[in-house]
C-alpha positions as CSV (number, residue, x, y, z in Angstrom):
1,X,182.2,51.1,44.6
2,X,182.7,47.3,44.8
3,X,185.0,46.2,42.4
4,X,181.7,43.9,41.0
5,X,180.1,46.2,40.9
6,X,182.3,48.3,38.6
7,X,183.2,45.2,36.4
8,X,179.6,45.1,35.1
9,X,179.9,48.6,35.2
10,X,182.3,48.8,33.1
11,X,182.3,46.0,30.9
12,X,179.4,47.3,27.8
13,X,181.9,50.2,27.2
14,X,185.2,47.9,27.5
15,X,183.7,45.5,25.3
16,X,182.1,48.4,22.8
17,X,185.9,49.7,22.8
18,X,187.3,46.1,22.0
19,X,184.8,45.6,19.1
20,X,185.0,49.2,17.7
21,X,188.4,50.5,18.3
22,X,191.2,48.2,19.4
23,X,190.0,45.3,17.0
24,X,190.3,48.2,13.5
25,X,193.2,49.0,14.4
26,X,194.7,45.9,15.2
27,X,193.0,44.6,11.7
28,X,195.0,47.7,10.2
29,X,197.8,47.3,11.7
30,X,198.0,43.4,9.8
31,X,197.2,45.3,6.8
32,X,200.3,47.7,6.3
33,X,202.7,44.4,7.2
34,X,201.8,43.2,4.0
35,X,201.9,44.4,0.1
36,X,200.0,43.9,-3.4
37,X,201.0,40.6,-5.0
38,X,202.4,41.4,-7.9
39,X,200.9,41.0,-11.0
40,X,200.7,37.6,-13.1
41,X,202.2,38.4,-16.3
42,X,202.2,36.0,-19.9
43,X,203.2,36.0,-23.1
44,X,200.7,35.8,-25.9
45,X,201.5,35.6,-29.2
46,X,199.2,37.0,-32.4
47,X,199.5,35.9,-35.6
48,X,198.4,37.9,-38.7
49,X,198.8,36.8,-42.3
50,X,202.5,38.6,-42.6
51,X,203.9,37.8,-39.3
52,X,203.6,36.6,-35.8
53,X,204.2,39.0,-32.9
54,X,204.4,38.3,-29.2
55,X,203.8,40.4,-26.5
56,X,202.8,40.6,-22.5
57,X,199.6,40.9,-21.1
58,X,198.3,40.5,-17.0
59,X,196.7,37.3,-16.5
60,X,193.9,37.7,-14.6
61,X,193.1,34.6,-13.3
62,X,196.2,33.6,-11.8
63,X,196.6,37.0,-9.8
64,X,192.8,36.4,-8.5
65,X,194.3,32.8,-7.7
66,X,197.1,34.6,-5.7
67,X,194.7,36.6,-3.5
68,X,192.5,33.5,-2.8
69,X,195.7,31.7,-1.4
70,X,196.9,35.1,0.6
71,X,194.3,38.1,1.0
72,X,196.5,40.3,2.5
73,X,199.0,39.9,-0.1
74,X,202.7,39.4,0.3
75,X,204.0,39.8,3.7
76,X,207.2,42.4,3.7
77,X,207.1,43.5,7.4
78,X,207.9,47.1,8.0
79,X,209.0,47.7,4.5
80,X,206.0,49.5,3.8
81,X,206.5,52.3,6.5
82,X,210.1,53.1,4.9
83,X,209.4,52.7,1.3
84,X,209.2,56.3,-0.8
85,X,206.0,56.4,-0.2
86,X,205.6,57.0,3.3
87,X,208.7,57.5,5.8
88,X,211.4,57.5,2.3
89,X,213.9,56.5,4.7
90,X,216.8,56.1,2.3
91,X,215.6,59.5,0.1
92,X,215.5,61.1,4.2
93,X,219.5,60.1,4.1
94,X,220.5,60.8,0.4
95,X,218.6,64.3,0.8
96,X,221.1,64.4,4.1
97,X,223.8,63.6,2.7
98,X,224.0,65.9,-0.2
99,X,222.2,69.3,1.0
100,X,223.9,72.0,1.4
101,X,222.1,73.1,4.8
102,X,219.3,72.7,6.7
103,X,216.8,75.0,4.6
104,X,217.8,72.6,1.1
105,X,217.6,69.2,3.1
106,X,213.6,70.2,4.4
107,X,213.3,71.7,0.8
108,X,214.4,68.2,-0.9
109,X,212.2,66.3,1.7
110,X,209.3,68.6,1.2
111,X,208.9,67.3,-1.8
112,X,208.4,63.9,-0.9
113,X,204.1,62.9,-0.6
114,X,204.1,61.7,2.7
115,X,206.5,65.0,4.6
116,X,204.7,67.4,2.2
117,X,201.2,66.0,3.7
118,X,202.7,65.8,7.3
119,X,204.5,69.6,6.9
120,X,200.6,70.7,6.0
121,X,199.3,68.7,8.7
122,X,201.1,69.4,11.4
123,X,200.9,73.5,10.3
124,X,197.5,73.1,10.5
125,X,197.2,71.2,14.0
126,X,199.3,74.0,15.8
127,X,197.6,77.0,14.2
128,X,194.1,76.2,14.4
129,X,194.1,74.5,17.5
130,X,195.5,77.6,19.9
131,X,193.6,80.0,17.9
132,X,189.9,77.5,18.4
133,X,190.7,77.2,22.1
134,X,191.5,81.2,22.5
135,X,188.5,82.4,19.7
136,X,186.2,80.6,21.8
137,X,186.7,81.5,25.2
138,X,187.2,85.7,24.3
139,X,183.8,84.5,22.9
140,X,182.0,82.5,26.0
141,X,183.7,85.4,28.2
142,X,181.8,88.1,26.1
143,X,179.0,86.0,25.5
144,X,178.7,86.0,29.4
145,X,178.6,89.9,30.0
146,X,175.7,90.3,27.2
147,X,171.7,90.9,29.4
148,X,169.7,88.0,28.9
149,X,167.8,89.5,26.2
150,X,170.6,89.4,23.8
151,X,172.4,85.9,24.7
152,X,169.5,83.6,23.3
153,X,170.2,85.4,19.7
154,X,174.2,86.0,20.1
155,X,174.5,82.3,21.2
156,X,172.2,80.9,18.0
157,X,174.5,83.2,15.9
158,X,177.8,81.9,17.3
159,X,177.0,78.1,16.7
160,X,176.4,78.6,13.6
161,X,179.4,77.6,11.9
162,X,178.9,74.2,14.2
163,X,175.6,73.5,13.0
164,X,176.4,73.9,9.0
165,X,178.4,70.4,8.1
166,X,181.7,70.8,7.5
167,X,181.8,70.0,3.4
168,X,178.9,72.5,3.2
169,X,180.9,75.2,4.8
170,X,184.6,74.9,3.3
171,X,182.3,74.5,-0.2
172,X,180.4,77.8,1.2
173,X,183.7,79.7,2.0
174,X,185.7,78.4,-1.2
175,X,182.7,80.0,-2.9
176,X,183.4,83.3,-1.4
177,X,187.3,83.3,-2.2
178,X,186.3,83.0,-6.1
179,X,186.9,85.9,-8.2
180,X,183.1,86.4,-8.0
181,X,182.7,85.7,-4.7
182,X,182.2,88.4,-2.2
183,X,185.7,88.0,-0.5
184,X,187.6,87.6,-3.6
185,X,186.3,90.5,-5.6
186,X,186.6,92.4,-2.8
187,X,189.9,92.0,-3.0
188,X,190.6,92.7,-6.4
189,X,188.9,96.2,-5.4
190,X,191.2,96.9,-2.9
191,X,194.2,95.8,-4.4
192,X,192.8,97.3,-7.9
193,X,194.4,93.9,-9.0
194,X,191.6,91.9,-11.3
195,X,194.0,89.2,-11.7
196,X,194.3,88.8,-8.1
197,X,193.3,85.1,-7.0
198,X,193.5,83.6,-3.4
199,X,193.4,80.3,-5.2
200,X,196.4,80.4,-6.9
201,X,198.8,80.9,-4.1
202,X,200.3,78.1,-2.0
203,X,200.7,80.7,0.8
204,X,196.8,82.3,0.8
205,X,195.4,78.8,0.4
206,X,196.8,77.4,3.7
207,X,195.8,80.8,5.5
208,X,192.3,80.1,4.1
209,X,192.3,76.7,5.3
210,X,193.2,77.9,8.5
211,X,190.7,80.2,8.3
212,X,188.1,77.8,7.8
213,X,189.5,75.5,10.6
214,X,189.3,78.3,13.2
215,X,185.7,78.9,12.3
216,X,184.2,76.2,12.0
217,X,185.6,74.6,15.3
218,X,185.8,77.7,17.6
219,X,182.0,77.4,18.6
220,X,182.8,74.3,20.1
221,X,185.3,75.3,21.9
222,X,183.0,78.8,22.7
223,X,179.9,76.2,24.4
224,X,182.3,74.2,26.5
225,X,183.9,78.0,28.0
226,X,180.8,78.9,28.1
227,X,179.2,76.1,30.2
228,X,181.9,76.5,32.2
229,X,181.5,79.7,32.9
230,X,178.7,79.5,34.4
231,X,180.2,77.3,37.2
232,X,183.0,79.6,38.2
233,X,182.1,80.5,41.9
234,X,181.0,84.0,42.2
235,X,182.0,84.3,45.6
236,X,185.6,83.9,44.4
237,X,185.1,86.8,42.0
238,X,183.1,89.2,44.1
239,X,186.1,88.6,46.6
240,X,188.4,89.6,43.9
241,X,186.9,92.6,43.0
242,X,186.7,93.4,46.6
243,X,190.3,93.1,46.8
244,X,190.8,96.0,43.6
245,X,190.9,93.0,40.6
246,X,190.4,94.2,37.4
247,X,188.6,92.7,34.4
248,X,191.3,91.5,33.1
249,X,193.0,90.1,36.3
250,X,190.2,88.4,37.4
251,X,190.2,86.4,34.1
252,X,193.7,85.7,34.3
253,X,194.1,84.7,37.8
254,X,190.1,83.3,38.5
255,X,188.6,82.2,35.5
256,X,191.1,80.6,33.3
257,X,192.9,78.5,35.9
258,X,189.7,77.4,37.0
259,X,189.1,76.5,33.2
260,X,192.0,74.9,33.0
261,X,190.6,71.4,32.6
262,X,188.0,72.6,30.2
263,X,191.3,73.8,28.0
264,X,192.2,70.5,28.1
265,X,189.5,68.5,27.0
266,X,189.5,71.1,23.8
267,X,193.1,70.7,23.5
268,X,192.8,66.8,23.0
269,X,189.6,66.8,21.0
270,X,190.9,69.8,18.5
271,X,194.4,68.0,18.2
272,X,192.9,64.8,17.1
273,X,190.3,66.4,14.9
274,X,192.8,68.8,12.8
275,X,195.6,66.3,12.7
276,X,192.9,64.4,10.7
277,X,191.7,67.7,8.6
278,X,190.5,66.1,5.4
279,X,187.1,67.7,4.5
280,X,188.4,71.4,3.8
281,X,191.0,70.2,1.5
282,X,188.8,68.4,-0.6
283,X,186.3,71.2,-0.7
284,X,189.0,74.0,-1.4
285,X,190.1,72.1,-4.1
286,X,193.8,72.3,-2.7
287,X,195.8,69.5,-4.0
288,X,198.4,71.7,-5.9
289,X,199.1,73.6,-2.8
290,X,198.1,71.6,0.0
291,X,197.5,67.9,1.2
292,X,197.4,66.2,4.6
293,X,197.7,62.6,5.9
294,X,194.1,61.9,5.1
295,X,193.7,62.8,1.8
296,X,196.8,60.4,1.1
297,X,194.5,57.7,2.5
298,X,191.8,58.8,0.9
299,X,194.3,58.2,-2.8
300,X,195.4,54.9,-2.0
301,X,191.9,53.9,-1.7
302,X,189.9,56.2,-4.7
303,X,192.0,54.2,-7.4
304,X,190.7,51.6,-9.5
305,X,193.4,49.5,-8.1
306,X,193.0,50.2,-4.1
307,X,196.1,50.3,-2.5
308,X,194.7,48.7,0.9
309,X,198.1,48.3,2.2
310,X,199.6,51.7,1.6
311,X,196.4,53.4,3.0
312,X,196.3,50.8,6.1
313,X,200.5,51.8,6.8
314,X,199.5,55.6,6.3
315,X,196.4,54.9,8.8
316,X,199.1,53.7,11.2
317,X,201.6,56.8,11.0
318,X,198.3,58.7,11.6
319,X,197.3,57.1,14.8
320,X,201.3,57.0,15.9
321,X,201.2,60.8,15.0
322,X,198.2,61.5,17.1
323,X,199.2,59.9,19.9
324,X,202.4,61.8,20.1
325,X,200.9,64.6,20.1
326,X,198.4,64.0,23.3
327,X,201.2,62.5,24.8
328,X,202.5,65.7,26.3
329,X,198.6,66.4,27.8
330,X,197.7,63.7,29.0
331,X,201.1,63.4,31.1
332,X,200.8,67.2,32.9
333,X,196.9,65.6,33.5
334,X,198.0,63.2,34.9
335,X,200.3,64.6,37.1
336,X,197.8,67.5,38.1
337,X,195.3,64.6,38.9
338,X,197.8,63.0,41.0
339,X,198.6,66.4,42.8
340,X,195.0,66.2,44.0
């Protein structure tokens, strides 16, 4: 193709990418080099018939004043991404300094907001994400050994958890944990324990989150195998079995390195979607036993007083976080690309 040729063929989607991605986070970016003003204060003094008393109050107006000279606020630099709230950088070295291994210093860190979130985060980016990608291809590979008659009704059945939207179905499932749910007094049956509660353990409540994040993305992951399945070249497989193959060889040594790619893509798209797990949370009602990096965002800016700039430097360690994470695949893709 003509290198013209490409440029205007490439420029609506360059330019939609400059308007809708790089611009945000560039805006963002601003935003966390910068903090609140702080807040005009004045003394006022009331007088009553005995006395007169003085005492502070905020003035209004002259903060408003402040954030009509400077929007943004107070420039600080990177003092946001170190403060307590986010990296804690000096608590990180006093908690090193004064534990007595390795098990107390991640206890004392744990309970700092922004490692707690991360520690949940990232538990729930490297469970769910292998257990999506190897859910949905046992299912696309049994999916593909059903007649015809029974696909069309298997298939509708599998997506599902797709089609439902995702604060629907964590509220469905956090339904069904509840005493008088059907998964929670079942429980309490078998256990004979009525006082038995998946809610109120830390432990139970990440499994059922990672529950939840399994089943509701696995059909995904299930209709990409599937589709490509369906382009595996059968005369590679008859050739197999030919040669003695079993089932299970053929799968290992035909179909999944020929999927390969298709395990990729998921990989990428299910490690930037459950780094960013928010929705489940929420639903689950989990903030005494669980947070992530969104719902931390999603603090900053639910308060009456928005935190703008603590949600914009959390936004930040997000993207950084998901971008070391797809580091390592988009290298070995890169190379393998190259190889060809």
């Amino acid at each position: 193709m003509p290198h013209r040729t490409f440029f205007w063929f490439i420029l609506p989607s360059a330019l939609a990418m400059l308007l809708f991605i790089a611009l945000p986070i560039v805006s963002v970016l601003m935003q966390s080099l910068y903090t609140e003003h702080e807040q005009v204060v004045r003394e006022v003094e009331s007088c009553s018939v005995f006395n007169c008393t003085t005492q502070l109050m905020v003035d209004n107006e002259a903060t408003e004043k402040l954030y009509d000279e400077a929007p943004l606020g107070r420039f600080v630099g990177l003092s946001n991404y170190f403060n307590r709230a986010h990296l804690a950088t000096t608590e990180v070295a006093e908690a090193w300094n004064t534990s007595a291994g390795l098990s107390d210093f991640f206890s004392n860190i744990y309970n700092l907001p922004f490692y707690r979130a991360l520690a949940f985060t990232l538990s729930y980016t490297f469970i769910v994400t292998p257990l999506v990608i190897i859910l949905g291809f046992t299912i696309a590979v049994a999916v593909n050994t059903l007649s015809s008659a029974l696909k069309g009704p298997v298939i509708f059945f599998t997506l599902l958890p797709m089609i439902v939207t995702p604060l629907v179905g964590s509220l469905i499932l956090f339904w069904m944990i509840d005493a008088r749910g059907i998964i929670g007094a079942s429980l309490q049956w078998m256990f004979d324990n009525p006082d038995l509660s998946l809610k109120a353990s830390s432990g139970l409540t990440w499994i059922m989150l990672f529950v939840y994040g399994v089943w509701h993305s696995a059909p995904f992951a299930f209709v990409v195998f599937y589709a490509g399945l369906q382009t595996v070249p059968q005369d590679t497989l008859e050739s197999a079995m030919i040669d003695g193959a079993t089932r299970w060889e053929r799968i290992r040594y035909v179909i999944i390195p020929y999927l390969a790619p298709l395990m990729v893509f998921v990989a990428l798209i299910q490690l930037m979607d459950n780094f960013r797990v928010f929705e489940p949370l929420v639903s689950f009602n989990a903030g005494a036993h669980a947070t992530s990096l969104s719902i931390i965002i999603y603090n900053d800016m639910n308060q009456d007083t928005k935190l703008l700039n603590s949600a914009a430097t959390t936004s930040m360690l997000t993207v950084l976080g998901v971008a070391i994470l797809l580091t390592p695949v988009l290298i070995r893709t890169w190379r393998d690309f190259n190889r060809k």
